[in-house]
N, C-alpha and C positions, 0 to 999 in steps of 0.2 A: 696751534689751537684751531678749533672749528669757528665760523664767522661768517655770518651774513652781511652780505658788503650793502652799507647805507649812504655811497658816497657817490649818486646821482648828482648832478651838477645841480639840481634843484636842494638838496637837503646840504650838499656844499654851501650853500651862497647863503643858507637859510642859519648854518652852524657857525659862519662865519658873521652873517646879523647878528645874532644872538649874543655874542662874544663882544664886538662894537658897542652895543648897545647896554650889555654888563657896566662893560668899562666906562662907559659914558656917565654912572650912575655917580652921588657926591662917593667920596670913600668912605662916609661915616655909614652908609647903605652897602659896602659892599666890605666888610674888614676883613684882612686876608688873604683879599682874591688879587692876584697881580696875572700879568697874562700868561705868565708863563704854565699854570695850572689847566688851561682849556683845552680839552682834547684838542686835537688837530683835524681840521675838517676831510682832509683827502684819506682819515686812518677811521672815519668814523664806519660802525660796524656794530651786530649783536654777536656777544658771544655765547656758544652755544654751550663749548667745554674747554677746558685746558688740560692741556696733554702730556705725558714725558717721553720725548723723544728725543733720548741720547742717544742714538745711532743708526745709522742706515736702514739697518735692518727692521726697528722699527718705524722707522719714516715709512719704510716701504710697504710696509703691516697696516700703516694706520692708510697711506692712498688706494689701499685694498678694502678695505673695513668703510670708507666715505666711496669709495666706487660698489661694491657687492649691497650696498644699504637699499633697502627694498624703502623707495620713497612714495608708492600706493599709489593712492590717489591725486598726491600732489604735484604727480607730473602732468596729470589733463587739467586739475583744477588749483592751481597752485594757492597758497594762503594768503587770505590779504590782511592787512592791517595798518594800523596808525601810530604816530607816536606823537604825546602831546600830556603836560600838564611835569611838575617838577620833583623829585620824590630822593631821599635818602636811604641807606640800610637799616641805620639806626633809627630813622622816623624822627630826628631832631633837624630843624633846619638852623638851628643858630651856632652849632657846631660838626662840620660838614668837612670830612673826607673824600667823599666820593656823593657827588649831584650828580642826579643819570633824569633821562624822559623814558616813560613810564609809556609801554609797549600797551595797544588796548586792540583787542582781535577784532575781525568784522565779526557780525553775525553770523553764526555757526562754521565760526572758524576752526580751523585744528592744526594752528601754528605750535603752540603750546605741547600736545599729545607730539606732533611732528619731534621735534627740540629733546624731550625726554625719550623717545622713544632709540632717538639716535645718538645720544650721550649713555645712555644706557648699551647699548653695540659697542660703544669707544671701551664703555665701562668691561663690558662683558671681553672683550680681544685683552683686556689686563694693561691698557695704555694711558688711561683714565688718572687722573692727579684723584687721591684720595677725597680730601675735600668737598670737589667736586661730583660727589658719587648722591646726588640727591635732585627735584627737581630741580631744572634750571629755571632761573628768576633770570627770566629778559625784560633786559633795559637796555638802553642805548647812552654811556656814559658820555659828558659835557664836560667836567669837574672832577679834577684826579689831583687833589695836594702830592700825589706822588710825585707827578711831575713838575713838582717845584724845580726853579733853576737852585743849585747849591751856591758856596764862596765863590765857588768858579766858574760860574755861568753855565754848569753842564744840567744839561733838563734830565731830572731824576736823581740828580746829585744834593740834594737836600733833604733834612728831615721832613715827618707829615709835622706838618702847624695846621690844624683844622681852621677852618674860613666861616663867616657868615653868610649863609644864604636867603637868610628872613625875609630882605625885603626884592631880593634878586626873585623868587619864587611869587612872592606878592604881586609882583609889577611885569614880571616876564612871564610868568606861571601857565599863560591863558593859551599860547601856541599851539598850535594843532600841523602836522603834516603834513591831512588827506590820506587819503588813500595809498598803499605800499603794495605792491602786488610781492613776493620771495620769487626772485630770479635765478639765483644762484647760492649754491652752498662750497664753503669754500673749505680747506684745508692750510691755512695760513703759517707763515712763518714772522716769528717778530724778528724786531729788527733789520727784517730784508725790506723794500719798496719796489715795487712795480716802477720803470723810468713813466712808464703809459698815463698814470694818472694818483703815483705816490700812493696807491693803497698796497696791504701787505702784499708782499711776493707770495702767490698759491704754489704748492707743493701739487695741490689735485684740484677741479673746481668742476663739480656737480652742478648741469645748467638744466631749469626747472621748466621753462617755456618751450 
């Protein structure tokens, strides 16, 4: 998948607060959520597209397609942006699959135009997961009932059982970032880790500074 790495040791320490600070809350304010559900700080990242790449050949098609990508203007003046305030797909917070913080551009920013333009190239080379063939909605997800532990303690080995976020979003809602300047654009692989700092192993990594 494409993936903008958000896993500065400042938004680390800040994903890892926020997770403490859930858990801290009575459980009659948090039902559902157990820890095993919180993204993991060192994986955190916007995704930009998800991709099929079942073989070499396309791996090698798509580190062409994120290297040949004409990135304009953002390489002198890169995109900045924030992330701050607590948001759903469904727009319900009392029954919540997926709690993500809500990406908000600086001022005449072109992170957004950026993200479409070059999910659209993935789109356009035939690599592109169908689905995904529309704007992309960046957020930076917290909250994944997917990766519930199951019977057997394996994370992602369990059904989605949707969680309450009502008052998690009430009482933590308020967080802000600061400023994000896009460093790098990456070409990720799941499941693989970097030993360097746990985030995805890059296949290619597009550096913007």
């Amino acid at each position: 998948f494409v993936s903008v790495p958000l896993n500065s040791p400042a938004l680390v320490s800040a994903l890892e607060d926020f997770r403490e600070r859930v858990m801290a809350l009575p459980p009659e304010q948090r039902q559902g959520v157990d820890g095993s559900i919180f993204a993991k700080p060192q994986h955190f990242h916007l995704t930009v597209c998800m991709l099929k790449l079942c073989s070499e050949a396309a791996r090698r098609r798509a580190r062409e397609v994120l290297r040949g990508f004409d990135f304009g203007d953002a390489t002198a003046t890169p995109p900045r942006f924030s992330l701050g305030g607590l948001a759903t797909f469904s727009g319900r917070l009392d029954r919540v699959d997926v709690l993500f913080m809500k990406v908000t551009e600086a001022e005449g920013g072109h992170l957004q135009a950026l993200v479409d333009s070059l999910s659209r190239a993935f789109g356009e080379s035939g690599l592109l997961l169908p689905r995904d063939r529309k704007p992309v909605k960046l957020h930076a997800t917290v909250i994944n009932t997917r990766f519930r532990k199951g019977a057997k303690g394996r994370r992602g080995g369990g059904r989605r059982s949707p969680c309450d976020c009502s008052h998690i979003a009430a009482s933590l809602g308020s967080w802000s970032s600061g400023e994000i300047k896009l460093s790098e654009v990456h070409l990720s692989q799941r499941g693989a880790y970097r030993e360097s700092d746990g985030f995805y192993l890059p296949l290619e990594v597009v550096g913007l500074q």
